[in-house]
C-alpha positions as CSV (number, residue, x, y, z in Angstrom):
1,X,-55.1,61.9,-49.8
2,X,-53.6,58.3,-51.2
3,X,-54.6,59.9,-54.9
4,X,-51.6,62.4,-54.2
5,X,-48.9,60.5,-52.8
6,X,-46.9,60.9,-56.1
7,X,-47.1,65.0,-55.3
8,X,-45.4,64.6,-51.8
9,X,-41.6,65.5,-51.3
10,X,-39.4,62.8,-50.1
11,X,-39.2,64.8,-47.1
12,X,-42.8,64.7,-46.9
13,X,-43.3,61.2,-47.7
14,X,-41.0,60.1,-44.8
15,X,-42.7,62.0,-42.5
16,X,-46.3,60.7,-43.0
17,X,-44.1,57.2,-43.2
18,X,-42.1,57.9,-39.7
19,X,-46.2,59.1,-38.6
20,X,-47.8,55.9,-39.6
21,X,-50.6,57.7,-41.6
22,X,-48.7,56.2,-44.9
23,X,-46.7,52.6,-45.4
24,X,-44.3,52.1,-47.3
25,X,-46.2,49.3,-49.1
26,X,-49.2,51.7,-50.3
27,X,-46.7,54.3,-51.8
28,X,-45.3,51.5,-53.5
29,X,-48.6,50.4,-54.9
30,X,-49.2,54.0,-55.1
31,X,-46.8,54.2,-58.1
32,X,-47.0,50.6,-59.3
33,X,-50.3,52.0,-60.4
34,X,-49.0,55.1,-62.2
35,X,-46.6,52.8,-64.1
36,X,-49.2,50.7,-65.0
37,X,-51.7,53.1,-65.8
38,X,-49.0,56.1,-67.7
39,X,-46.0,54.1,-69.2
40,X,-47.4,52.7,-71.9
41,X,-47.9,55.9,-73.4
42,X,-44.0,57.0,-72.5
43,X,-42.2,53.4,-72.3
44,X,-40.2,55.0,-69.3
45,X,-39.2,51.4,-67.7
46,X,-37.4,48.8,-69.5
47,X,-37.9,46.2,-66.6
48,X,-40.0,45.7,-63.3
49,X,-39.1,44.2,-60.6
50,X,-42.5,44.1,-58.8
51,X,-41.7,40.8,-56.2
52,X,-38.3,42.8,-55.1
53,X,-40.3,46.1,-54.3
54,X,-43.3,44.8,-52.6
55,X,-40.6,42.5,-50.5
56,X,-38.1,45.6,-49.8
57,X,-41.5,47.7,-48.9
58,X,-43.1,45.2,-46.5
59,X,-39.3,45.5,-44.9
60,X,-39.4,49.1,-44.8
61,X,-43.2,48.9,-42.9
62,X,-41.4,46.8,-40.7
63,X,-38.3,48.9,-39.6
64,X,-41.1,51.9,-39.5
65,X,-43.1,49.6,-36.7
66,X,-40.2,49.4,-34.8
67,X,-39.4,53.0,-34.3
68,X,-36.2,52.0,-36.7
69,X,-36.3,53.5,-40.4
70,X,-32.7,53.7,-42.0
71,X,-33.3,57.7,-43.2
72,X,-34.7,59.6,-45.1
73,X,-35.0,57.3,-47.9
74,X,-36.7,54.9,-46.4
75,X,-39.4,53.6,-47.8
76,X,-39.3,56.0,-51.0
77,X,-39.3,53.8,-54.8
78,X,-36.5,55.1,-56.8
79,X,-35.9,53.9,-60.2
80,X,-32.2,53.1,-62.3
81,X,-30.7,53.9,-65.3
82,X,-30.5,50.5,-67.1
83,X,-26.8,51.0,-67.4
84,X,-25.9,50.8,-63.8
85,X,-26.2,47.8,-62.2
86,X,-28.8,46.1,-59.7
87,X,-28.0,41.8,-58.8
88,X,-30.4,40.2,-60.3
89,X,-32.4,42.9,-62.8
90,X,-31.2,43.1,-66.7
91,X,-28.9,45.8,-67.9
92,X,-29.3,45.6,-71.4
93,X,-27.8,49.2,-72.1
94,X,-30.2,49.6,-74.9
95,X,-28.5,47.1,-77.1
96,X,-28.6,43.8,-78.1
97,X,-25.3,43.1,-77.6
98,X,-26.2,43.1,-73.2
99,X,-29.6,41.8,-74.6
100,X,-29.6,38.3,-72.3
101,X,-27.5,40.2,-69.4
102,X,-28.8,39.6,-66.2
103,X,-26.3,41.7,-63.2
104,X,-24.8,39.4,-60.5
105,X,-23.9,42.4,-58.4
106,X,-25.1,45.9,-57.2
107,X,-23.2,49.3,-58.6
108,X,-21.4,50.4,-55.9
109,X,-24.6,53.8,-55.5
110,X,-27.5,51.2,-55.7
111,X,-25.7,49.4,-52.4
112,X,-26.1,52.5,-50.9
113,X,-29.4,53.2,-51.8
114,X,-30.3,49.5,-50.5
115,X,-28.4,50.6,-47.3
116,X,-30.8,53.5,-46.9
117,X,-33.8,51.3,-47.2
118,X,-34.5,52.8,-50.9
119,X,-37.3,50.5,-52.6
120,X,-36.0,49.8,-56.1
121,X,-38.9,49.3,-58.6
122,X,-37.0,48.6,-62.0
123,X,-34.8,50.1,-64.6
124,X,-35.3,53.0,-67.5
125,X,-34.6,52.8,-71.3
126,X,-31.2,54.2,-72.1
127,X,-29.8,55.0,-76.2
128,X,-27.5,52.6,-76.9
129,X,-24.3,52.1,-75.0
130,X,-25.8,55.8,-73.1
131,X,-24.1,57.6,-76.2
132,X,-26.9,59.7,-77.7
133,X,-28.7,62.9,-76.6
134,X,-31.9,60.9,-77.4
135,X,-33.9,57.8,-75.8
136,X,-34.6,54.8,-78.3
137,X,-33.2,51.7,-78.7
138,X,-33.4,48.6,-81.3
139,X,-34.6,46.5,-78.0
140,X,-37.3,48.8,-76.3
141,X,-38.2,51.3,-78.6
142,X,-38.5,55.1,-78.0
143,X,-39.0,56.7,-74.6
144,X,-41.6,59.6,-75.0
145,X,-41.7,63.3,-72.6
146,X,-44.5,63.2,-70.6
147,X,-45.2,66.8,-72.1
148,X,-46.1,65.3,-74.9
149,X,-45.4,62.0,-75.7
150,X,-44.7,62.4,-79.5
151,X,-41.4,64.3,-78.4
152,X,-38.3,63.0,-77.0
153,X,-37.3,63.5,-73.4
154,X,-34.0,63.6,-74.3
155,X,-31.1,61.6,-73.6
156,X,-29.6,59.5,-72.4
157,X,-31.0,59.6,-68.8
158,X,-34.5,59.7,-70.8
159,X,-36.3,57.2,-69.5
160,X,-34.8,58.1,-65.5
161,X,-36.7,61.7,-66.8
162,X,-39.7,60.6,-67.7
163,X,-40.3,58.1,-65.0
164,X,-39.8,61.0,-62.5
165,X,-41.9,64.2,-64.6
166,X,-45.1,61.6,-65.0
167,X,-44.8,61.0,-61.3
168,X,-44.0,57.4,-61.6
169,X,-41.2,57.5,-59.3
170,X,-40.4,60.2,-56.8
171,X,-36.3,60.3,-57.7
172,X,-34.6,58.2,-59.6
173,X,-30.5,58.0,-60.8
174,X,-29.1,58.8,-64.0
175,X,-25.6,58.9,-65.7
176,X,-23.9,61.8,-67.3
177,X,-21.0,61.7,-69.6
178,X,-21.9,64.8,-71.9
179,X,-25.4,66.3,-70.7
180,X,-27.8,63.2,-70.2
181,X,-28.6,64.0,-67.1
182,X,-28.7,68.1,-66.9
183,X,-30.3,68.3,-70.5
184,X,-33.4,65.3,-70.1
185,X,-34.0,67.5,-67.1
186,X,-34.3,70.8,-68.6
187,X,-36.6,68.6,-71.1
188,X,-39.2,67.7,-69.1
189,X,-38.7,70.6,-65.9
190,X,-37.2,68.1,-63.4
191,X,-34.0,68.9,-61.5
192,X,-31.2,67.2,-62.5
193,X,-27.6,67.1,-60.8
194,X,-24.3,65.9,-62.8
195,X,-22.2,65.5,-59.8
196,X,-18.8,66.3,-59.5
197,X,-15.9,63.3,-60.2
198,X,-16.6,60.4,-57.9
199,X,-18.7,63.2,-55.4
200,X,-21.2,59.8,-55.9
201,X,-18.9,56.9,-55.1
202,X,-18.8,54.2,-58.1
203,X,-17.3,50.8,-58.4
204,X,-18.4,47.3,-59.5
205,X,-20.2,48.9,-62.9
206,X,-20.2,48.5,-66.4
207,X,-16.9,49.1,-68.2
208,X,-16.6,52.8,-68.6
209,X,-16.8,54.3,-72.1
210,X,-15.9,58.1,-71.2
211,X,-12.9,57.4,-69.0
212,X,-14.0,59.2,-65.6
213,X,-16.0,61.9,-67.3
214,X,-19.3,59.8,-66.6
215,X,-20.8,60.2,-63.3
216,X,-24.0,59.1,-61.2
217,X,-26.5,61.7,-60.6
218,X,-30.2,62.1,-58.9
219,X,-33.0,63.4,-60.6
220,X,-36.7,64.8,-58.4
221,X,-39.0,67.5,-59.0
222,X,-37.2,69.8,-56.4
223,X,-34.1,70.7,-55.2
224,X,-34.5,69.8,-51.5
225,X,-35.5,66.4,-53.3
226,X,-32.0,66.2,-54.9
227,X,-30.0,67.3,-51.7
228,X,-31.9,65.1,-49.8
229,X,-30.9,61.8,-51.7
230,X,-27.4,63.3,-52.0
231,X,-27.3,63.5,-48.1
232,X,-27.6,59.6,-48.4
233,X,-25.3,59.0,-51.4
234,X,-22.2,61.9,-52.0
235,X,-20.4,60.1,-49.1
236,X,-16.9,58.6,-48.6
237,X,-16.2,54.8,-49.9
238,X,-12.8,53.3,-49.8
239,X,-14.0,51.7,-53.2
240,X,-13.5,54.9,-54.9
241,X,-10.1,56.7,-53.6
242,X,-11.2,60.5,-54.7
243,X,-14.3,60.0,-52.9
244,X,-12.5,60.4,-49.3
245,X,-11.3,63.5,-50.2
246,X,-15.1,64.9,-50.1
247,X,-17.4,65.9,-46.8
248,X,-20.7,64.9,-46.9
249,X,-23.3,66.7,-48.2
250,X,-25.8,68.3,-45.1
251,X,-29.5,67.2,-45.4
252,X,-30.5,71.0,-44.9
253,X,-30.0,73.8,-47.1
254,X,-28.1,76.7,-46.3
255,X,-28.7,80.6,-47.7
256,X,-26.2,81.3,-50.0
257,X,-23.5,84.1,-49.7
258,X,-23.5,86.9,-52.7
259,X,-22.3,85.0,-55.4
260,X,-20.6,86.0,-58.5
261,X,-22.7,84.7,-61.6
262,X,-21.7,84.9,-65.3
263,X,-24.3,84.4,-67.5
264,X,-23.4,83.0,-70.9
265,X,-26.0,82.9,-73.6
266,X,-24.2,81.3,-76.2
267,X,-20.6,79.2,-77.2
268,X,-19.4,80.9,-79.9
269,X,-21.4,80.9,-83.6
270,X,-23.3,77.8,-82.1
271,X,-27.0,78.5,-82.8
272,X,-29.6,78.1,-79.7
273,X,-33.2,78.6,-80.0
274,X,-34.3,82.2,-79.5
275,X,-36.9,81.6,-76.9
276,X,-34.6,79.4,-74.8
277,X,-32.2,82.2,-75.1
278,X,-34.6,84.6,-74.0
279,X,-36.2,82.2,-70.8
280,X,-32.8,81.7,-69.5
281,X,-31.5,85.0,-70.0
282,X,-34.6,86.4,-68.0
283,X,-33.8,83.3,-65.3
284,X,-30.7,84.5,-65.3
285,X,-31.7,88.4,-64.2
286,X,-33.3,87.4,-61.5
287,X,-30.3,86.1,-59.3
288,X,-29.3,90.2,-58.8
289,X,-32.8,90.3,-57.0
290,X,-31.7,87.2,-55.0
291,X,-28.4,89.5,-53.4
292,X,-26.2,88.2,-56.1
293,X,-24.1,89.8,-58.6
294,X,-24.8,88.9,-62.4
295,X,-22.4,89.8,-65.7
296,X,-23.0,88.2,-69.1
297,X,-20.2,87.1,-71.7
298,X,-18.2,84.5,-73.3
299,X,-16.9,81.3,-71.1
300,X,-13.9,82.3,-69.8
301,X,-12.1,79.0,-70.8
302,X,-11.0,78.0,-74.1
303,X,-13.8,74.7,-75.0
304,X,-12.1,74.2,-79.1
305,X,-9.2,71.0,-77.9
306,X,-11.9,69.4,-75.7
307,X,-15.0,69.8,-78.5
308,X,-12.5,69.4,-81.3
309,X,-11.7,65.7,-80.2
310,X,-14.3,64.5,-77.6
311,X,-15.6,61.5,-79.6
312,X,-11.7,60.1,-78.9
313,X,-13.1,58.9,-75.5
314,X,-16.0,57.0,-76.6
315,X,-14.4,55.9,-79.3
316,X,-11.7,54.2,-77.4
317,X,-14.2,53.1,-75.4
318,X,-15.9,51.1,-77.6
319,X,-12.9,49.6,-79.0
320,X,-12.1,48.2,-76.3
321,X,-15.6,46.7,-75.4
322,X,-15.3,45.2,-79.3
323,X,-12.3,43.7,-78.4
324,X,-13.2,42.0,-75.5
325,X,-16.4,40.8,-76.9
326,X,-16.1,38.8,-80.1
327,X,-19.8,38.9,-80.8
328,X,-20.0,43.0,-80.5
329,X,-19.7,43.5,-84.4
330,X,-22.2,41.4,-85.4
331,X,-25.1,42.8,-82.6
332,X,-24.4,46.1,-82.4
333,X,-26.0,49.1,-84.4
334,X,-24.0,50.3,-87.4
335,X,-22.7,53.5,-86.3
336,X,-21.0,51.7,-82.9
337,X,-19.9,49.7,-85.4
338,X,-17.8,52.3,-87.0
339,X,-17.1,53.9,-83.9
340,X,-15.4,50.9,-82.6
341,X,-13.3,50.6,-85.9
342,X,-12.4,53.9,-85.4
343,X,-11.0,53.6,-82.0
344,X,-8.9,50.8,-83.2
345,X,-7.3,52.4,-85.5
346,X,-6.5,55.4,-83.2
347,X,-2.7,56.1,-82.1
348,X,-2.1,55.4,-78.7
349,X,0.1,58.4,-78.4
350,X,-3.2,60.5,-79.8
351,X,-5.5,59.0,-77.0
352,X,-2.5,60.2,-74.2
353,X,-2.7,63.7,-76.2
354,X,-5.8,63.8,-75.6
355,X,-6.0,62.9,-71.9
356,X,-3.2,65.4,-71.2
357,X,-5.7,67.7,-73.1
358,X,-8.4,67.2,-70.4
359,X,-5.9,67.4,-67.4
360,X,-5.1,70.8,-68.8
361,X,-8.5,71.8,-69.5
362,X,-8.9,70.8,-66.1
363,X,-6.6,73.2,-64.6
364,X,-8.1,75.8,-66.7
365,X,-11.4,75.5,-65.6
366,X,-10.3,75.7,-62.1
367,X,-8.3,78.9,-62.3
368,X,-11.4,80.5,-64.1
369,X,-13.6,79.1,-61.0
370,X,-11.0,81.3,-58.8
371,X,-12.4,84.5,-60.3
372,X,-16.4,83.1,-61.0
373,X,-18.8,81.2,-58.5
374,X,-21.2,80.6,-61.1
375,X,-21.7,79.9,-64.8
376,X,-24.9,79.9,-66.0
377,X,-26.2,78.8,-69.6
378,X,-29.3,77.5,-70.8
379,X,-29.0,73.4,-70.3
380,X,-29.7,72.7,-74.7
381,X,-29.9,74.5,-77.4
382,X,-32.7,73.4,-78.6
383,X,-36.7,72.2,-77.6
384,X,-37.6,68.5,-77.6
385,X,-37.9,67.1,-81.2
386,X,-40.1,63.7,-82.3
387,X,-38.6,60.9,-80.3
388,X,-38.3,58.7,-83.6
389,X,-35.5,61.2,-84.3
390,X,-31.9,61.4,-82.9
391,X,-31.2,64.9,-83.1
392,X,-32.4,68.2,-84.6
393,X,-31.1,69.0,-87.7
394,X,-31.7,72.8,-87.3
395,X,-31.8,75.1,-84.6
396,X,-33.1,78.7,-85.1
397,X,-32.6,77.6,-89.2
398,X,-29.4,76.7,-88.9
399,X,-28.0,73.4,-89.6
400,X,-26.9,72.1,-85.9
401,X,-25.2,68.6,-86.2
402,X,-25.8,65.6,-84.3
403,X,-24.0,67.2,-80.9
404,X,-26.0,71.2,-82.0
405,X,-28.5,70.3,-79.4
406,X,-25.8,70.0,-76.3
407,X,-23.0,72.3,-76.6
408,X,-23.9,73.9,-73.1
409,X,-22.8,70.6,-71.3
410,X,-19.9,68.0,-72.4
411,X,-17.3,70.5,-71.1
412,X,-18.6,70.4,-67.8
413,X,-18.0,66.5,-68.4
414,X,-14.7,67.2,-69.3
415,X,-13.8,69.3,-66.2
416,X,-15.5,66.9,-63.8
417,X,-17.3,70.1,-62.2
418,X,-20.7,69.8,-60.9
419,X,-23.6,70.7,-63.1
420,X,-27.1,71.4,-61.6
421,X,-30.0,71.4,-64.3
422,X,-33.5,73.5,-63.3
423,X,-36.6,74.9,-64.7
424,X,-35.8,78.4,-66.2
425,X,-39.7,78.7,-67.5
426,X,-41.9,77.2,-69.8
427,X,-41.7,77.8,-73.8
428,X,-45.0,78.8,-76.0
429,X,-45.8,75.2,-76.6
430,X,-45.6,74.5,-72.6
431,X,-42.7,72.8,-72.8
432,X,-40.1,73.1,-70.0
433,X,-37.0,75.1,-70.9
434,X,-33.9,74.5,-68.5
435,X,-30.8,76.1,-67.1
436,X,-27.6,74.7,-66.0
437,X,-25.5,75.9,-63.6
438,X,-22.0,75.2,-63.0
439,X,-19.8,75.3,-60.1
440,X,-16.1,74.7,-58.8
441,X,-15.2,71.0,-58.4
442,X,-16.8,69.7,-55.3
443,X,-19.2,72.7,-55.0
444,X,-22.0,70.4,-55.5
445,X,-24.2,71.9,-52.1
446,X,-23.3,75.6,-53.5
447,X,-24.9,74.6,-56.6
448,X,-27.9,72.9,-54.5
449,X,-28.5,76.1,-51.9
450,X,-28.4,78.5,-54.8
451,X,-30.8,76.3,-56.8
452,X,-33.1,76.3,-53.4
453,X,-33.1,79.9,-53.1
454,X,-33.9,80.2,-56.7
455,X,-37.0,77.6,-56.5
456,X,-38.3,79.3,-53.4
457,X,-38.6,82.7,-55.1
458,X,-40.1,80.9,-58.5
459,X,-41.1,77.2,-57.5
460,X,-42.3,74.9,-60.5
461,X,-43.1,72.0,-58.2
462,X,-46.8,72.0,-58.3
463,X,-46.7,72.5,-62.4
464,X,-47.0,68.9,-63.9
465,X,-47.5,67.6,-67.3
466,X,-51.5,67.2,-68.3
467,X,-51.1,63.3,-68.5
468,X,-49.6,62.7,-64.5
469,X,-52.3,65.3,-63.4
């Protein structure tokens, strides 16, 4: 029925496409619709662009007609992160300092997607600069979880979340440079993929504020929806030199082998809710009935240099935008203010300490890898909190910090491994709870045929939030 389009898979939706029993314009209106009728309860999307989609759409109907569709994507509206950039749409990065920017080019994944015959339909709210675990901006406001809309869907890939849980959008791409894909996902019981270093080619962006710990990602409702549009997009590009060293990802999934799983349930004295301890614990367990073998203890690689001086990166970051933008001081929010300052005033010789830090963190990881297939932790610490409000300030009664909330995922940032985010369960209030698994660098389609096996035997595609019902 047209009423359900928005609960087809991609692979579905190409099919009744490639059939002719569905056109690419009246999925397109299809969601138009949903956006109209469910974001402004959420504020998901940050711009339209309704004359590009319905033009890209009637030129998908048109390749379909001839026997000629460009893939599996085809067709299918996607939605961007509004800090990658797409010619001719804003990318105000959640503050006013990009307020008036308008892109003049693609980012080097949104070619790709255009290449595949992708329809995009606009960009999603974003924190400022993509440097909070929340959604809100001084510009746009707050985004809200379609769960419940008082509560925050997490950041900074919040509004990408949203768009896809409310079934605005079938997929749409994120960024990740300490969680804000894996942990927006685990927020609202998507599936969410931080790929590994440059496993999704990128050049021609914004100027990066995390070095090369940031990465582009997909986020669906399913796994076979996130392989599928990583079929299309983790492929080789001369614009990004480590991206030739990678093979492409297969469209079809592949049964796993029995894989060695270490479960870890908490870093250190952090505190972590105890139900999300509990769900992913129990998530967890079942892997041994899946054929593989599951121990639970600490990491096995030491996280204190890397925590200990991970705003360096961002700080430096902004510094530099600062200096290359005389206006930034005067638009910006306070606290990028002083984070700006700060990376002025750092030593270069401490930023090089602290690079050679993350090269041997790096090696670290790996060697741990040699001896584990597969970490598993839950994807945050804590539930969703009011959207109005960065952070919790307490998890399970303790005080937690501004960062309390993701202390499962900046390492993986710092490693550049891949980290997949999934649906362990739902809490007492029926809010999604989500795991995060971790594999070697470049072991993105492990990650994705262990996640498949582990939807097949408890699938959450069919459970949607009351408001997209």
């Amino acid at each position: 029925m047209a009423t359900d389009i928005h609960k087809l898979s991609i692979r579905e939706m190409h099919a009744r496409l490639k059939a002719g029993s569905l056109t690419a314009t009246a999925v397109l209106e299809h969601y138009l619709a949903r956006i109209e009728r469910l974001d402004p309860a959420l504020n998901a999307f940050v711009h339209l662009d309704k004359i590009g989609a319905r033009a890209g759409a009637a030129a998908s109907d048109d390749r379909y007609k001839a026997g000629k569709p460009r893939g599996l994507l085809d067709g299918i509206p996607v939605a961007i992160k509004d800090n990658i950039l797409v010619v001719g749409m804003p990318c105000v990065w959640g503050t006013r300092l990009f307020a008036d920017y308008v892109a003049d080019r693609d980012e080097l994944p949104v070619t790709l997607l255009r290449e595949a015959g992708a329809i995009i339909v606009g960009k999603t709210n974003v924190p400022e600069f993509t440097l909070r675990g929340f959604t809100g901006n001084a510009v746009f406001g707050a985004t809200g979880n379609p769960w419940n809309p008082e509560l925050t869907p997490g950041g900074s890939s919040g509004g990408s979340v949203s768009a896809v849980a409310a079934g605005l959008v079938p997929f749409s791409l994120g960024t990740d440079g300490g969680g804000s894909i894996r942990r927006p996902a685990g927020y609202t019981g998507i599936v969410g993929l931080k790929t590994s270093i440059s496993r999704i080619a990128r050049a021609d962006g914004l100027p990066p504020l995390l070095a090369d710990c940031e990465v582009v990602g997909p986020l669906a409702r399913t796994t076979d929806d996130v392989r599928v549009i990583m079929s299309v997009l983790a492929r080789a590009h001369a614009d990004d030199q480590r991206s030739l060293a990678f093979a492409p990802i297969p469209d079809a999934a592949t049964s796993p082998r029995a894989l060695k799983i270490l479960f870890v349930e908490r870093f250190g004295e952090a505190p972590v809710d105890p139900e999300i301890a509990s769900i992913c614990r129990s998530a967890a367990v079942s892997f041994e009935a899946l054929g593989h073998k599951v121990s639970f203890g600490d990491m096995p690689v030491d996280l204190g240099p890397v925590t200990a001086n991970w705003q360096i990166l961002a700080n430096a970051g902004l510094a530099k935008l600062a200096a290359d933008r005389p206006e930034y001081f005067d638009l910006v929010s306070p606290p990028f203010a002083d984070q700006a300052r700060a990376g002025a005033r750092l030593p270069a010789s401490d930023y090089v300490d602290f690079i050679d830090t993350i090269s041997s963190f790096r090696v670290e990881t790996a060697r741990a890898f040699e001896k584990i297939d597969v970490i598993i932790t839950p994807a945050s610490a804590a539930n969703p909190w009011p959207k109005s409000t960065q952070f919790p300030p307490l998890i399970d009664g303790k005080e937690a910090g501004p960062r309390g909330h993701a202390v499962f995922t900046g390492w993986v940032n710092a490693c550049g491994h891949p980290g997949l985010a999934v649906p362990a369960g739902w809490n007492a209030d029926g809010l999604p709870v989500g795991m995060q698994m971790v594999a070697a660098f470049g072991a993105d389609d492990l990650l994705l045929d262990l996640a498949q096996q582990y939807e097949s035997a408890h699938p959450w595609g069919d459970r949607w939030p009351e408001m997209a019902n």
